[in-house]
KOLTORKE-689925 format. One line per field, with one value per residue: residue number from 1; residue in one letter; x, y, z of N, C-alpha, C in turn. Coordinates in steps of 0.2 Angstrom, whole numbers, plus 5000, padded with zeros to 4 digits. Each point is the difference from the previous one (the first is absolute). Layout:
REM KOLTORKE-689925
num NUM, ...
residuo A, ...
n_x X, ...
n_y Y, ...
n_z Z, ...
ca_x X, ...
ca_y Y, ...
ca_z Z, ...
c_x X, ...
c_y Y, ...
c_z Z, ...
END
This chain:
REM KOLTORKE-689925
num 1, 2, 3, 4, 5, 6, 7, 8, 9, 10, 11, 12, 13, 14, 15, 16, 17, 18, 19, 20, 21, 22, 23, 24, 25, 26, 27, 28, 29, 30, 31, 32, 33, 34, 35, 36, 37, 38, 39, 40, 41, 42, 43, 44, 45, 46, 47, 48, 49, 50, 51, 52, 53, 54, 55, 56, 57, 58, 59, 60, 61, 62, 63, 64, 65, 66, 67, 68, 69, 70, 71, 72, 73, 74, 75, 76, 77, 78, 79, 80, 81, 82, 83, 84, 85, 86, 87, 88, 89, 90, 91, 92, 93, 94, 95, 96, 97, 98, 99, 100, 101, 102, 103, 104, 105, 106, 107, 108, 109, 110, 111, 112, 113, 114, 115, 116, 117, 118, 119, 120, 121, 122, 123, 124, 125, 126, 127, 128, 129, 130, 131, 132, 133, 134, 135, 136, 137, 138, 139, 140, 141, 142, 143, 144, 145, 146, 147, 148, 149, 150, 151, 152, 153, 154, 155, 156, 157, 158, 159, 160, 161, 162, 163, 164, 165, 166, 167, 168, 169, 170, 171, 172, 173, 174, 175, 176, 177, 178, 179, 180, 181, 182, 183, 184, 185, 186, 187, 188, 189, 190, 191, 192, 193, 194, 195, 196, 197, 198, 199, 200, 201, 202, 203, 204, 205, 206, 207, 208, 209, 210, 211, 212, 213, 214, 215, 216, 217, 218, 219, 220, 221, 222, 223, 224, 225, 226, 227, 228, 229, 230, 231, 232, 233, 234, 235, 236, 237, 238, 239, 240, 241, 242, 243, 244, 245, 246, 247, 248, 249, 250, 251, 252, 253, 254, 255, 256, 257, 258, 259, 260, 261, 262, 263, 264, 265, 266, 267, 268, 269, 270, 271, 272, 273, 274, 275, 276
residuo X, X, X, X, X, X, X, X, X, X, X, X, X, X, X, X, X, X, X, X, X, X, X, X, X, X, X, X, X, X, X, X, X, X, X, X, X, X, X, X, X, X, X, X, X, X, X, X, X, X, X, X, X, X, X, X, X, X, X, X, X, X, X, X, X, X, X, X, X, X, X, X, X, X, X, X, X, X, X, X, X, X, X, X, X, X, X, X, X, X, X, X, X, X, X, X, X, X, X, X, X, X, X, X, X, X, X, X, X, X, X, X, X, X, X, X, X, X, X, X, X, X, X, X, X, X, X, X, X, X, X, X, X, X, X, X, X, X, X, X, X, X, X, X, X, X, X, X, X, X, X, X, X, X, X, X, X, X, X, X, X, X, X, X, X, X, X, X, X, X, X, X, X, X, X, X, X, X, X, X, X, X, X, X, X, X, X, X, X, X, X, X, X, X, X, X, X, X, X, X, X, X, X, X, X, X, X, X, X, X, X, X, X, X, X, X, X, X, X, X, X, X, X, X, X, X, X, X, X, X, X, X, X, X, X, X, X, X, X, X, X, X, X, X, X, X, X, X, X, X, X, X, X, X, X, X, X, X, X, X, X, X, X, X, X, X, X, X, X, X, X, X, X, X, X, X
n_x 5190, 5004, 4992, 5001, 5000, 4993, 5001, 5005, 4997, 4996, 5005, 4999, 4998, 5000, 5007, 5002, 4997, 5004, 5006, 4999, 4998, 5004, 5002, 4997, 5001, 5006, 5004, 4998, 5002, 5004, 5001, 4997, 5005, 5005, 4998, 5001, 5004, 4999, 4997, 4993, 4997, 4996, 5007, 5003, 4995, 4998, 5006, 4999, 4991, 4999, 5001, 4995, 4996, 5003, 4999, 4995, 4997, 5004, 4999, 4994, 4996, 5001, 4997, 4994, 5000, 5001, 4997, 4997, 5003, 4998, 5006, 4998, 5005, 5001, 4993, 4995, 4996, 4996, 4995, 4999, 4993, 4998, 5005, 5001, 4992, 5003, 5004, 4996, 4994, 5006, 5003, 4994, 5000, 5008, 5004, 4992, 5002, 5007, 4997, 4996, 5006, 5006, 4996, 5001, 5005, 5003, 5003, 4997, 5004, 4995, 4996, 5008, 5001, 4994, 4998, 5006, 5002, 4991, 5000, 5005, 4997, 4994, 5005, 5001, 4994, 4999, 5008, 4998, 4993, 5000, 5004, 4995, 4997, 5008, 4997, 5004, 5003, 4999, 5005, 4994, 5008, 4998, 5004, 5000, 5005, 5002, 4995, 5003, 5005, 4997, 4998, 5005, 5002, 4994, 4998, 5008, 5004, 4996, 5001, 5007, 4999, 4998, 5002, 5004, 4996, 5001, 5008, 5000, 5001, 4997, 5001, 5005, 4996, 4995, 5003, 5000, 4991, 4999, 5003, 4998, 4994, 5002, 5005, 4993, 4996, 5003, 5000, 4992, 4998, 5003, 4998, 4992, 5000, 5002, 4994, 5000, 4999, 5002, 4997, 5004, 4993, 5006, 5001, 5002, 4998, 5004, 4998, 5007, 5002, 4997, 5004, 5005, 4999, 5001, 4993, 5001, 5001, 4992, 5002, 5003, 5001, 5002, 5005, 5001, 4996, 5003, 5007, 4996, 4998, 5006, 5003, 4995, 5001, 5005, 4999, 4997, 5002, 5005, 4997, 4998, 5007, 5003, 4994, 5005, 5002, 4994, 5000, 5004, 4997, 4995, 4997, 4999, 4995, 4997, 5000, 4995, 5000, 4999, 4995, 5005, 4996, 5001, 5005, 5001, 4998, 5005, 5007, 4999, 5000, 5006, 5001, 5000, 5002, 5005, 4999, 5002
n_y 4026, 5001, 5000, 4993, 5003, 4996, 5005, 4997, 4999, 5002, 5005, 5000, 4995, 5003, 5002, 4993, 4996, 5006, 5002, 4996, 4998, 5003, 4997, 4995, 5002, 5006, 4996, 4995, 5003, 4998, 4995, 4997, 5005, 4998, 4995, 5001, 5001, 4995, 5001, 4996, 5005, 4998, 5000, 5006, 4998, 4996, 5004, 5008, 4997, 4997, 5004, 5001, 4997, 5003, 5008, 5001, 4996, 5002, 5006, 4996, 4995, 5006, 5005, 4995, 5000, 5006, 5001, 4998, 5004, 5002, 5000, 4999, 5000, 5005, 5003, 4997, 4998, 5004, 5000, 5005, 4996, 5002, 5001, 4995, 5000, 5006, 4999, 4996, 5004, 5005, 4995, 4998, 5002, 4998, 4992, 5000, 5004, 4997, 4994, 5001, 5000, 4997, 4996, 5004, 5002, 4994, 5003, 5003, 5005, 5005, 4997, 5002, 5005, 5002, 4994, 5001, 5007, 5000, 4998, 5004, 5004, 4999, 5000, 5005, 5003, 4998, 5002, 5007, 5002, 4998, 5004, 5005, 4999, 5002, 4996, 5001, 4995, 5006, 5003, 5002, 5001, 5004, 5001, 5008, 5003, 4992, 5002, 5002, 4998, 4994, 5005, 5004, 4994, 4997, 5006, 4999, 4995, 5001, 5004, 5000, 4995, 5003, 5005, 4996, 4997, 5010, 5000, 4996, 4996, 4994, 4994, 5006, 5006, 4995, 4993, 5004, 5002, 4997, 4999, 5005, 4998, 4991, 5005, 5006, 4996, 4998, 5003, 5001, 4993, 5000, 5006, 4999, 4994, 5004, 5004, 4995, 5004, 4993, 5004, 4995, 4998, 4999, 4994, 5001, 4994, 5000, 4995, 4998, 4996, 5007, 4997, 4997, 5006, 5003, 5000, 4996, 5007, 4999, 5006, 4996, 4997, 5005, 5002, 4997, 4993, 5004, 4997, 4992, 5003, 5005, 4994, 4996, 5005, 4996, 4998, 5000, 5004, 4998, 4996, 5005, 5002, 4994, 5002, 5007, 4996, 5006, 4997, 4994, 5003, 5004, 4993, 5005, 5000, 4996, 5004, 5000, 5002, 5006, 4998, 4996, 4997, 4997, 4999, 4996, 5003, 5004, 4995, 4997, 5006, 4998, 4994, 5003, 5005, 4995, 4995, 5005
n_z 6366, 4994, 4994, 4998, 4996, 4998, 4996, 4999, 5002, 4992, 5001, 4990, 5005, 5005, 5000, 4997, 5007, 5005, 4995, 5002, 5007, 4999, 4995, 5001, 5005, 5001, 4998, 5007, 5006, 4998, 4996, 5007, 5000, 4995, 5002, 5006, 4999, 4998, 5009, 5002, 5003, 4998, 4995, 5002, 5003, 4994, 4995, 5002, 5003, 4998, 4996, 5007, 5001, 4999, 4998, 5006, 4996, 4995, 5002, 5004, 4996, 4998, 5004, 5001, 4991, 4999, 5004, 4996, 5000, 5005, 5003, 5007, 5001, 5003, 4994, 5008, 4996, 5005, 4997, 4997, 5000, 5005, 5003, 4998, 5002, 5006, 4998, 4999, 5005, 5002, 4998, 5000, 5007, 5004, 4999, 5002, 5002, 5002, 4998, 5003, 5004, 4998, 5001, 5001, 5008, 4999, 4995, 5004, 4999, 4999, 4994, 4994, 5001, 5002, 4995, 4998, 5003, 5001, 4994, 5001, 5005, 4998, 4994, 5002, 4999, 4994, 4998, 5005, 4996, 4995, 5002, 5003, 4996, 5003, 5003, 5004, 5005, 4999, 4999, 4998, 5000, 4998, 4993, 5003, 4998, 5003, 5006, 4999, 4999, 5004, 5005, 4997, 5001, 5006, 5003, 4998, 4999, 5005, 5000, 4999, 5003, 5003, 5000, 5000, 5004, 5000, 4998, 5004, 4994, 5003, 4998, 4996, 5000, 4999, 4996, 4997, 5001, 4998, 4996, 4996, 5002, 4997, 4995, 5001, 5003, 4995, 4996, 5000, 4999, 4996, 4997, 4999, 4995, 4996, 5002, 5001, 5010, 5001, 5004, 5002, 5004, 5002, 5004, 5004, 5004, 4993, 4997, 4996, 5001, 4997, 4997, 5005, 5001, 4993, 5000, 4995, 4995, 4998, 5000, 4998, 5005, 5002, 4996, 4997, 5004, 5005, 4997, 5002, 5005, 5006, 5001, 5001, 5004, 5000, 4999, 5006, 5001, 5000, 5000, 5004, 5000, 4999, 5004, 5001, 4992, 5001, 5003, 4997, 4994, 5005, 4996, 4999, 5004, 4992, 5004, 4999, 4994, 5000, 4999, 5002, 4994, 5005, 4996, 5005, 5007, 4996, 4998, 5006, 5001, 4996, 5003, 5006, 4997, 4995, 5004, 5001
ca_x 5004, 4999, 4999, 5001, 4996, 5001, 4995, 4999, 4999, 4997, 5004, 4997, 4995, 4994, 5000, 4998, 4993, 4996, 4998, 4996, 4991, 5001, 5001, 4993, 4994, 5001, 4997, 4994, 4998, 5004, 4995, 4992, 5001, 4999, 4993, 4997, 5001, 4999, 4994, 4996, 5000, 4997, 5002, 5007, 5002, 5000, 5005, 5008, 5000, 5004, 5007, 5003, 4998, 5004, 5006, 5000, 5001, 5008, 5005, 4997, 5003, 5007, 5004, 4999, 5006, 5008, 5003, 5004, 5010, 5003, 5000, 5005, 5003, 4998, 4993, 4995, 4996, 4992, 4996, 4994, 4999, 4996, 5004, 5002, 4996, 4998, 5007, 4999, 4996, 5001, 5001, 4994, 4995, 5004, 5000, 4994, 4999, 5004, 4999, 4996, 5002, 5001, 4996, 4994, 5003, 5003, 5007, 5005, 5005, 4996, 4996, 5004, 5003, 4996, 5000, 5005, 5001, 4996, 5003, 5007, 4999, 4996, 5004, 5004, 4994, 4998, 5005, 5003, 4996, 5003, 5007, 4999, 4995, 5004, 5002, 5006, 5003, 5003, 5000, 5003, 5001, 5001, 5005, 4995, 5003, 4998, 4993, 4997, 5001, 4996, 4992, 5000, 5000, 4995, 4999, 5000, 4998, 4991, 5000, 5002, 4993, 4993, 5003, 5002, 4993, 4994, 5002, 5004, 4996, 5002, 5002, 5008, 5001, 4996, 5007, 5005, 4996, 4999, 5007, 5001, 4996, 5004, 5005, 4998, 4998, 5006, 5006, 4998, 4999, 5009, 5002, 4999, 5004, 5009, 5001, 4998, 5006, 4999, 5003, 4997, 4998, 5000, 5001, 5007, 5008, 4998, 5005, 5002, 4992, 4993, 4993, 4998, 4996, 4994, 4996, 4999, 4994, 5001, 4997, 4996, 4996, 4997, 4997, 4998, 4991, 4997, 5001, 4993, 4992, 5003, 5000, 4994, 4995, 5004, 4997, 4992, 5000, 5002, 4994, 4994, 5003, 5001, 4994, 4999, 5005, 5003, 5005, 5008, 5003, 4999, 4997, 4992, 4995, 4997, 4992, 4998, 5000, 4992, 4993, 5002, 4999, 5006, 4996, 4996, 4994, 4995, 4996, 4993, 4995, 4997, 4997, 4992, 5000, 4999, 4995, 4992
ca_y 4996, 5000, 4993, 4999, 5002, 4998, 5001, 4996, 4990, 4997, 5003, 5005, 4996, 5006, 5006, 5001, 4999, 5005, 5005, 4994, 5003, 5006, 5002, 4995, 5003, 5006, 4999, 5001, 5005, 5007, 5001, 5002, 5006, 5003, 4998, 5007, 5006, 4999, 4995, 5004, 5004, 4995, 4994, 5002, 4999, 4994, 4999, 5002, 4997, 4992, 5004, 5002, 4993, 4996, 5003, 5001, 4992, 5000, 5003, 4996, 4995, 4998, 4999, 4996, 4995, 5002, 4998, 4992, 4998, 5004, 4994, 5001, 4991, 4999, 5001, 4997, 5006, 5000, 5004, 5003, 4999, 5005, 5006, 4994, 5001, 5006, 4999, 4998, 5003, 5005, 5001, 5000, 5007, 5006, 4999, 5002, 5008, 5002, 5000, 5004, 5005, 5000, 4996, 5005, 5007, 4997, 4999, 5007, 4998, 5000, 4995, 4993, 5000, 4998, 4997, 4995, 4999, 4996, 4995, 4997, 5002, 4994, 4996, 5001, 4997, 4993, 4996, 5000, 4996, 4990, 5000, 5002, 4992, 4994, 4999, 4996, 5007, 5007, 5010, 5001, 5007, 5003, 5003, 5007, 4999, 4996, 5002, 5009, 4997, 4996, 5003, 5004, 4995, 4997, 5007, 5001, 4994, 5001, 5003, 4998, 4996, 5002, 5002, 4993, 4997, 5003, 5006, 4996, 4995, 4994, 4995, 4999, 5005, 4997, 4998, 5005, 5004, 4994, 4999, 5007, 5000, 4995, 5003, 5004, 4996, 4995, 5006, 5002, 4996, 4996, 5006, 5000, 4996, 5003, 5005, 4996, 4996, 4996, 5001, 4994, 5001, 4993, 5002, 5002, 4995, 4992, 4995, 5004, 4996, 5002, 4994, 4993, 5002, 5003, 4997, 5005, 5004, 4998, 5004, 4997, 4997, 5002, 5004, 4996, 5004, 5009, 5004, 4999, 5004, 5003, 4997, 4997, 5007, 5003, 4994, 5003, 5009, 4999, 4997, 5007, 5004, 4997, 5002, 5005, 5002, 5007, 5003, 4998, 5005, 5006, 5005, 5002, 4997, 5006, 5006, 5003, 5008, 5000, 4997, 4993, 4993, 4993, 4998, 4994, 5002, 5003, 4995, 4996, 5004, 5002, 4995, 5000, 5004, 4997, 4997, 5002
ca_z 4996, 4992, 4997, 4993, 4996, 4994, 4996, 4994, 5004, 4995, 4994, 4998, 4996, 5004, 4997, 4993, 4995, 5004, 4995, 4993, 5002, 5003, 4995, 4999, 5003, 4994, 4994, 4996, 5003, 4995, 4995, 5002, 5004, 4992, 4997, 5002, 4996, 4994, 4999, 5001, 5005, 5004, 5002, 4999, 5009, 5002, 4997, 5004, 5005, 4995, 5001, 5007, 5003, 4993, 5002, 5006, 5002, 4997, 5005, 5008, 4998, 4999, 5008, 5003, 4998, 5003, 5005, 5003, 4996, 5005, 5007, 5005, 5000, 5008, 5005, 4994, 4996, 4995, 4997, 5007, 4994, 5000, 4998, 4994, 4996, 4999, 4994, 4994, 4999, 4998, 4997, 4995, 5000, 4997, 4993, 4998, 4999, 4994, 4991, 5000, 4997, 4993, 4998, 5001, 4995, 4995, 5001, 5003, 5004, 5009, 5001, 5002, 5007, 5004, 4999, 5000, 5006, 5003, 4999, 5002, 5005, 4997, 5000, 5006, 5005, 5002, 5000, 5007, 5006, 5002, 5003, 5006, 5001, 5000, 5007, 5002, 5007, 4996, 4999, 4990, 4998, 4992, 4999, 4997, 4994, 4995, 5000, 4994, 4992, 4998, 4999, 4994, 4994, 5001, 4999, 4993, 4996, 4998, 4996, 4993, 4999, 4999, 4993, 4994, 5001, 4996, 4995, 4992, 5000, 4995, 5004, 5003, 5004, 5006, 5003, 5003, 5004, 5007, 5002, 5006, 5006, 5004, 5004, 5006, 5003, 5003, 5003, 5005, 5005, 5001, 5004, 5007, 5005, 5002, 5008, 5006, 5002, 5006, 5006, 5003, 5008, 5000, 5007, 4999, 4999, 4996, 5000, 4995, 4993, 5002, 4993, 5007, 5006, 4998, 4993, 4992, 4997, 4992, 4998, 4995, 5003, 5002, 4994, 4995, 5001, 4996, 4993, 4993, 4997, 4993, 4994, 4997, 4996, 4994, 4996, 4997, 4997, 4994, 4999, 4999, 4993, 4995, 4995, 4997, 4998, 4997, 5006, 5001, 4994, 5004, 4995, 5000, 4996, 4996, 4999, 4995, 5001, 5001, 4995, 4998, 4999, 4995, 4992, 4999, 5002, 4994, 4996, 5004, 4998, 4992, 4997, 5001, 4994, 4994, 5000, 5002
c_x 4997, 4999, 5004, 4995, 5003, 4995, 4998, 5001, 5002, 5006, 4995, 4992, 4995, 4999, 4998, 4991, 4997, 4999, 4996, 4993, 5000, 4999, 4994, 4995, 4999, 4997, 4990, 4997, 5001, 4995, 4993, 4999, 5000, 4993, 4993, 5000, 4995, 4992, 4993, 5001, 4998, 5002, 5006, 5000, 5002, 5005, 5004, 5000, 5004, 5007, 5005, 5001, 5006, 5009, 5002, 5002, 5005, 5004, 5001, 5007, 5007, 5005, 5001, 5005, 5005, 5000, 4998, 5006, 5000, 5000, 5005, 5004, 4998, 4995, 4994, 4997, 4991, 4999, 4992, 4995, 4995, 5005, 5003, 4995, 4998, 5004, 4997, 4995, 5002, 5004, 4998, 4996, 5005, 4999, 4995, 5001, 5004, 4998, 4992, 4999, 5001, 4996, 4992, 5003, 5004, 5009, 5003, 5002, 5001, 4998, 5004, 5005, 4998, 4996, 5004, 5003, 4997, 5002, 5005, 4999, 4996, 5006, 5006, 4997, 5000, 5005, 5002, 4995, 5000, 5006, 4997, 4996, 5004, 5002, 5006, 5003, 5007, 4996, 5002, 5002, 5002, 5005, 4994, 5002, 4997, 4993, 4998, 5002, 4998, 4993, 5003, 5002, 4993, 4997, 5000, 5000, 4991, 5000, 5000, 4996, 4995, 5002, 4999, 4992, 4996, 5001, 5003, 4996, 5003, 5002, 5006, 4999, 4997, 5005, 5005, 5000, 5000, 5008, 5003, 4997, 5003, 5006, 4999, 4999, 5008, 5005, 5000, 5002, 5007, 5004, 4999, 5004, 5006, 5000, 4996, 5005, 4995, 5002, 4994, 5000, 5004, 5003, 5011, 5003, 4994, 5005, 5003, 4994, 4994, 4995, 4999, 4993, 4993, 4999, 5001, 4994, 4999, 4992, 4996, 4993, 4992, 4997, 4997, 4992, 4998, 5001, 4994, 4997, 5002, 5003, 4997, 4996, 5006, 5000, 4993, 5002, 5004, 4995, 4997, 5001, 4999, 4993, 5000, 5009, 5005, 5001, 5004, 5004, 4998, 4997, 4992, 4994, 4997, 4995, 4997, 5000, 4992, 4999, 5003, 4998, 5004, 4997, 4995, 4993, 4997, 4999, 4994, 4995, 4999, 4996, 4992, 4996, 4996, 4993, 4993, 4994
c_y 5001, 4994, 4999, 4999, 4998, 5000, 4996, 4993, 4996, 4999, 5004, 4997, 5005, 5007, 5001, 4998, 5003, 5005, 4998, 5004, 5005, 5004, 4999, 5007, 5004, 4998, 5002, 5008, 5007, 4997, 5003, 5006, 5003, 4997, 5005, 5007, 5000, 4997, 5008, 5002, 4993, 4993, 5000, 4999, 4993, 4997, 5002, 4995, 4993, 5004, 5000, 4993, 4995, 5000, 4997, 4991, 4999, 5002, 4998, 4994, 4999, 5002, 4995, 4994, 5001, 4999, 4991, 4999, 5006, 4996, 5006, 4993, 5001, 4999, 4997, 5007, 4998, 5006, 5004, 5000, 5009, 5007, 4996, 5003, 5006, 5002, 5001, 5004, 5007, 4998, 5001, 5007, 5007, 5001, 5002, 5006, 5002, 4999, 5002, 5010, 5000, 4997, 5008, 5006, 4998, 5003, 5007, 4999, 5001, 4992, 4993, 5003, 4998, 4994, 4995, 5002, 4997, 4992, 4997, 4999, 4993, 4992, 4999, 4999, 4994, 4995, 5000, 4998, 4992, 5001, 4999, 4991, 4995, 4996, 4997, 5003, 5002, 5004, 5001, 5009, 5003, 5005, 5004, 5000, 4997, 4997, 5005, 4998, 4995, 5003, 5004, 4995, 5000, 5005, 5002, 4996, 4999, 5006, 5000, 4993, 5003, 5005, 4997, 4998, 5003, 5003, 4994, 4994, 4994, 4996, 4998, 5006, 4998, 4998, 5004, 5003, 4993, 4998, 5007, 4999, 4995, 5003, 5003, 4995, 4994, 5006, 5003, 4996, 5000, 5004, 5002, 4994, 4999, 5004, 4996, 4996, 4996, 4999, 4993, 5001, 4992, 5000, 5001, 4995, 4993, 4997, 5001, 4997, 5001, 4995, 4997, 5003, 5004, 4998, 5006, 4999, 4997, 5003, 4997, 4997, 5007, 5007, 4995, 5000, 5006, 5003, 4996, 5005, 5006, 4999, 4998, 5006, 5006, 4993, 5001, 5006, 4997, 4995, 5002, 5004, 4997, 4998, 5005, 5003, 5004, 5002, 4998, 5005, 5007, 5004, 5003, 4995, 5004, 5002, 5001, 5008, 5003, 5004, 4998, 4993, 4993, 4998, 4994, 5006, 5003, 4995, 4998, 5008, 5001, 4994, 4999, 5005, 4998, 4996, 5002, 5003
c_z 4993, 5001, 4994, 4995, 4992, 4995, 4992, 5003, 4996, 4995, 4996, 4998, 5004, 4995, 4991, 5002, 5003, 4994, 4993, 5003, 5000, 4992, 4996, 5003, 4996, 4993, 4998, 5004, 4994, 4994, 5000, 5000, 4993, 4997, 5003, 4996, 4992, 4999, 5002, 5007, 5006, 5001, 5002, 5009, 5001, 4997, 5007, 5006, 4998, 5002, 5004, 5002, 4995, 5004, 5008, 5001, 4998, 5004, 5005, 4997, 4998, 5006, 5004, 4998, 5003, 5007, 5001, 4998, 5008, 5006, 5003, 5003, 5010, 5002, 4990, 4998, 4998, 5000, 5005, 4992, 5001, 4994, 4992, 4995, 4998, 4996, 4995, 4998, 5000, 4993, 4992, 5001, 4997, 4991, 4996, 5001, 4995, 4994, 5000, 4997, 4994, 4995, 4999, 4994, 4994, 4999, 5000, 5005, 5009, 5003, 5002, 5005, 5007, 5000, 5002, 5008, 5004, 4999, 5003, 5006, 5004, 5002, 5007, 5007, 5002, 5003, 5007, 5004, 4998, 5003, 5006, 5003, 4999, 5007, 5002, 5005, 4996, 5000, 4993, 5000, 4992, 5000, 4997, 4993, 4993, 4999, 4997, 4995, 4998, 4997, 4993, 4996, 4996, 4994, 4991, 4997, 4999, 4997, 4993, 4998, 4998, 4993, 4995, 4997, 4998, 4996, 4992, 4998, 4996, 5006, 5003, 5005, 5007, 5004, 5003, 5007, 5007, 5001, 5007, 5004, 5004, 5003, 5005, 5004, 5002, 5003, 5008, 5007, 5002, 5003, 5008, 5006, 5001, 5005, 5004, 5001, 5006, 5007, 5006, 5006, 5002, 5008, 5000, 4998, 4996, 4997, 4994, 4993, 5002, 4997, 5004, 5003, 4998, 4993, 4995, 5000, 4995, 4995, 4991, 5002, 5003, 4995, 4995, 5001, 4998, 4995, 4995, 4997, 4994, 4993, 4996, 4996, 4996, 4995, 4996, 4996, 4994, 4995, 4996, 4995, 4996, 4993, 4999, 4998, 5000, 5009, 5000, 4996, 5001, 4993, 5001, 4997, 4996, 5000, 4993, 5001, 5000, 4994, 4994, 4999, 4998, 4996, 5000, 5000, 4992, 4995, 5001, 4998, 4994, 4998, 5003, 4997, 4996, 5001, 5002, 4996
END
């Protein structure tokens, strides 16, 4: 038996604040990732890592919103929190390679190809295994097709993100760059969920009004607890930037040049000069 299947529960109140985290993540993972490029060799693990862990909780996060606007009207719906959380952990380790890359080799075009596919790959991952961590008696089958397309939405759109993030600069291009990543990540999801089809384990003969006899799912209820921590440390990380300016504008910090003195430093030596 086809389930009914309904993915906007909410109307558009899931999908715009799923692109909103989703957006929020990107935002600070892509700036981390051009603040990388412009720092010391030695601190640049701690920017790509901020990065990934940025990225990976925004793409986690903003699935999870999305599917509390997902109900099936015949069968309740939980969650298997083991394979939920593993979600969230390829999703930072993929996302970690891919801007690592980039974040290393910087903006060739080798670096952002494969970067970004890892990346999108990352993103796609993570979306069929929370698919996979959905319990309900059904059978989840996928349209092949619109599974590939989702994976090569995922795929370029990071790309072109990650481009944006190391090749241009300023605070509109940021924008720009995180707006493309929300689209790789919403485009992806939505896609995906257009080739799910729900086939129900249900016994042959029920009664016509299934709502008399089986309980709603209410998936708010049960994602909301989990989605705290990730959000909370997209909160912290933007925090954390926000002491350091020149990441929201992807501008360079100024090195001095070598054997280079700031003016104060020679001031201060010519006057210990004079009085001695």
């Amino acid at each position: 038996m086809q389930g009914t299947v309904d993915g906007f529960t909410y109307g558009l109140v899931t999908p715009v604040a799923a692109f909103f985290m989703a957006a929020l993540g990107a935002a600070l993972g892509l700036r981390c990732t051009t603040r990388s490029l412009h720092t010391t060799r030695s601190c640049r693990i701690g920017w790509l890592a901020l990065g990934s862990l940025s990225i990976g909780s925004g793409v986690w996060t903003m699935h999870f919103i999305a599917m509390t606007g997902f109900t099936v009207r015949e069968a309740p719906i939980s969650y298997d929190k083991t394979l939920t959380f593993a979600g969230l952990a390829v999703a930072v380790v993929m996302i970690g390679i891919g801007i690592f890359i980039v974040g290393y080799r910087g903006a060739t075009r080798m670096a952002l190809i494969t970067g970004g596919t890892i990346t999108g790959l990352g993103i796609a991952s993570m979306h069929y295994l929370g698919m996979a961590g959905m319990r309900m008696a059904a059978h989840l089958a996928y349209d092949t097709p619109l599974v590939v397309l989702s994976v090569l939405i995922a795929g370029v759109a990071a790309t072109g993100a990650l481009w944006a993030a190391v090749t241009l600069r300023g605070a509109l291009s940021g924008l720009g760059a995180s707006i493309l990543m929300a689209v790789a990540v919403t485009g992806m999801h939505y896609t995906g969920m257009a080739a799910l089809d729900v086939h129900l384990h249900l016994p042959p003969t029920l009664p016509a009004d299934l709502a008399d006899v089986l309980p709603r799912d209410r998936p708010a209820e049960i994602i909301g607890p989990m989605l705290a921590g990730p959000a909370c440390f997209l909160l912290l990380a933007a925090v954390v930037l926000l002491f350091d300016p020149r990441v929201m504008t992807g501008e360079p910090a100024p090195y001095p040049r070598v054997g280079h003195r700031p003016r104060r430093m020679v001031r201060e030596g010519a006057a210990r000069a004079r009085y001695r």
